[in-house]
Each structure stands twice: as structure tokens, then as C-alpha cells.
N, C-alpha and C positions, 0 to 999 in steps of 0.2 A: 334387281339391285339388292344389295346383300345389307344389314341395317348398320354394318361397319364404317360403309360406303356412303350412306345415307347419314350418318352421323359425320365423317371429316367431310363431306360437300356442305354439311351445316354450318361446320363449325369456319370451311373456307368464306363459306359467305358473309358470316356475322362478323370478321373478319376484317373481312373489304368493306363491307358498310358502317364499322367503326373508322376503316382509314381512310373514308369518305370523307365523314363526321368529321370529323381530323383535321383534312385540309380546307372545309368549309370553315369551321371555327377559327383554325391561323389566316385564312384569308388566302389564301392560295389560290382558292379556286370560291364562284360568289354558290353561294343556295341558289339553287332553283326553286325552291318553298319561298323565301323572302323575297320583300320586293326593293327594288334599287332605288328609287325616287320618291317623293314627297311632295304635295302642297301642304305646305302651314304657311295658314292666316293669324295673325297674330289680332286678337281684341284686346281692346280698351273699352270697358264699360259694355261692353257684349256687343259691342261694332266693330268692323274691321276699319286697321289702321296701316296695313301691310299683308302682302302675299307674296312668299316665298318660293321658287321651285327649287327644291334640295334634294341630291342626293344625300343618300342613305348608306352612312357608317355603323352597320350591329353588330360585325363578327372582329374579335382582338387585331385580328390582321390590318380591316380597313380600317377601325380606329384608331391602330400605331400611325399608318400613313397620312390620314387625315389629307389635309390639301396639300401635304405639300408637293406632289406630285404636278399640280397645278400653276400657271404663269399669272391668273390673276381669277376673279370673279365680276361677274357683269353684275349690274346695279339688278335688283331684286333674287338672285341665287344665292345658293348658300350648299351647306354640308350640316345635314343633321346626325348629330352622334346618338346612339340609343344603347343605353345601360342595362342590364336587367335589374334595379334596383336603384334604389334613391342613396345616394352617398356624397362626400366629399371627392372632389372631383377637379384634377389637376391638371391642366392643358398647357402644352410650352409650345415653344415656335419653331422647333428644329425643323431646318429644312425647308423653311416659307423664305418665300420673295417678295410678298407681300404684305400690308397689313389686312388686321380684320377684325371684328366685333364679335365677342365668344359670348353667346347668352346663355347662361347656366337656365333650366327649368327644372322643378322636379317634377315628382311624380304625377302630381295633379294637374301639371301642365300650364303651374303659375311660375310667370320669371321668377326667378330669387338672386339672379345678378347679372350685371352685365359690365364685362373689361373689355375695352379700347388696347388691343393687342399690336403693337408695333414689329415691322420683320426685323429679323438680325442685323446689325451693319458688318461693315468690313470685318474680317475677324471673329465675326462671332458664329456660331453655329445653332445658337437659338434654344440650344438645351435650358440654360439657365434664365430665360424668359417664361417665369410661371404666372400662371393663373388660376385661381382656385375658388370653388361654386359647389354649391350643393347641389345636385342635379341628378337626374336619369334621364333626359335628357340633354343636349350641349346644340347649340346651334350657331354656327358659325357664317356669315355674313360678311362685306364688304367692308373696312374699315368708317363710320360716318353713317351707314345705313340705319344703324340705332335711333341715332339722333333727328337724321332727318326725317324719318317718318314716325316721330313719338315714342317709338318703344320704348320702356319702361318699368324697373321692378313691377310687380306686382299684375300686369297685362298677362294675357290668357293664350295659349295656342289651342289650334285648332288644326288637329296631322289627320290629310286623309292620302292614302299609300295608294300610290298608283301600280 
């Protein structure tokens, strides 16, 4: 092979593995590197007070979708969002049929807030339902879940990725 030839099959390849890249980041299609699922425990005082099994929202795609794809959540599941970075951080209800409890965490994986998030009624489409948390992570929960089991500003998670 001629180094012409070796150069566009190079340049084909890097190519495809950008338009890979691509559709894993819009969510198109999941990583096969990342993992889909989560348990976090969530502590209070370095106990646990709650265990969660959540799927995993880290690439722009599935964080636009979020739940709402979903008809409801069973009591201890959830949808953990992951940021790359600690910021202000805006969550609305487009497209839920449900309600739920949005736990903002940041980076050190202490709550920093937690909103009682209602679904849209008749007429509304849930855009202008915000919620706003400082977080790199977001953890989303059954509406009530907070309360019932203690969580609370300042409580600890504990995310191991299945």
C-alpha cells in the first residue's frame, strides 16, 4: 500500500471515530466505556439512611431526556444526572407525568439542595417548571422519597457504578 492510501484510510478512520464520539455525546447511541446504572447510598453522619438503584444520565442526549421518557419510579429508584463540573444547574419538568424530588449534589458529593418537583397539569408542557441547585451531580427520586427517608441538605452520597 502506497503512503497516499495509508494516509486517507487514516484520515477515513479518525473520521468515523469522531462521528462515533458524536453520537455517543448527543445520546444517540449509549458508550460502551460508561456504565448505565448506579447504587448511591446516601449518609447522614457516615450511616446510611437510603439506597438508591439509578440509572445513569452523563452524555447531553440522556440528560435532555431525563425521565421523561418514563411512566413513573418505584420507591427506592431514581435517575442520577452527572455533570462534568460543579455549576448552577437548572432542571424543568418538560415532559414528566410524574412528580419527583431533584437532589442537586456537588462535587464532593454533599446535598446542596433538594426541590419537591411537581408534573405539569393540563396545558402545560413543563418547560417553565425550574429548579435550580448547584451540583455536578442531580439525583432524581420519587416525589416524597426525600422526606421519608431523612435526606437532607448537607448528607453524603456514596455512587458505586455498576
Amino acid at each position: 500500500m502506497d503512503s497516499g492510501r495509508l494516509v486517507r484510510l487514516g484520515l477515513v478512520v479518525a473520521a468515523a471515530a469522531l462521528f462515533v464520539f458524536l453520537l455517543v455525546e448527543l445520546g444517540v447511541v449509549s458508550a460502551p466505556w460508561t456504565e448505565d446504572r448506579a447504587e448511591i447510598r446516601v449518609l447522614e453522619d457516615g450511616e446510611p439512611i437510603a439506597v438508591i438503584d439509578a440509572a445513569v444520565a452523563d452524555t447531553i442526549g440522556e440528560r435532555y431526556t431525563g425521565l421523561s421518557e418514563h411512566d413513573s419510579l418505584a420507591y427506592g429508584e431514581g435517575m442520577l444526572f452527572v455533570h462534568g463540573s460543579e455549576g448552577e444547574r437548572t432542571y424543568v419538568m418538560r415532559g414528566m407525568s410524574f412528580d419527583i424530588d431533584i437532589v442537586f449534589v456537588g462535587s464532593d458529593r454533599e446535598i446542596t439542595a433538594i426541590e419537591h418537583a411537581r408534573a405539569p397539569g393540563p396545558g402545560e408542557d413543563g418547560s417553565d417548571l425550574e429548579y435550580t441547585g448547584r451540583a455536578k451531580y442531580v439525583l432524581e427520586v420519587p416525589r416524597g422519597y426525600a422526606n421519608e427517608t431523612g435526606i437532607d441538605v448537607g448528607d453524603e452520597l456514596e455512587i458505586e457504578y455498576q
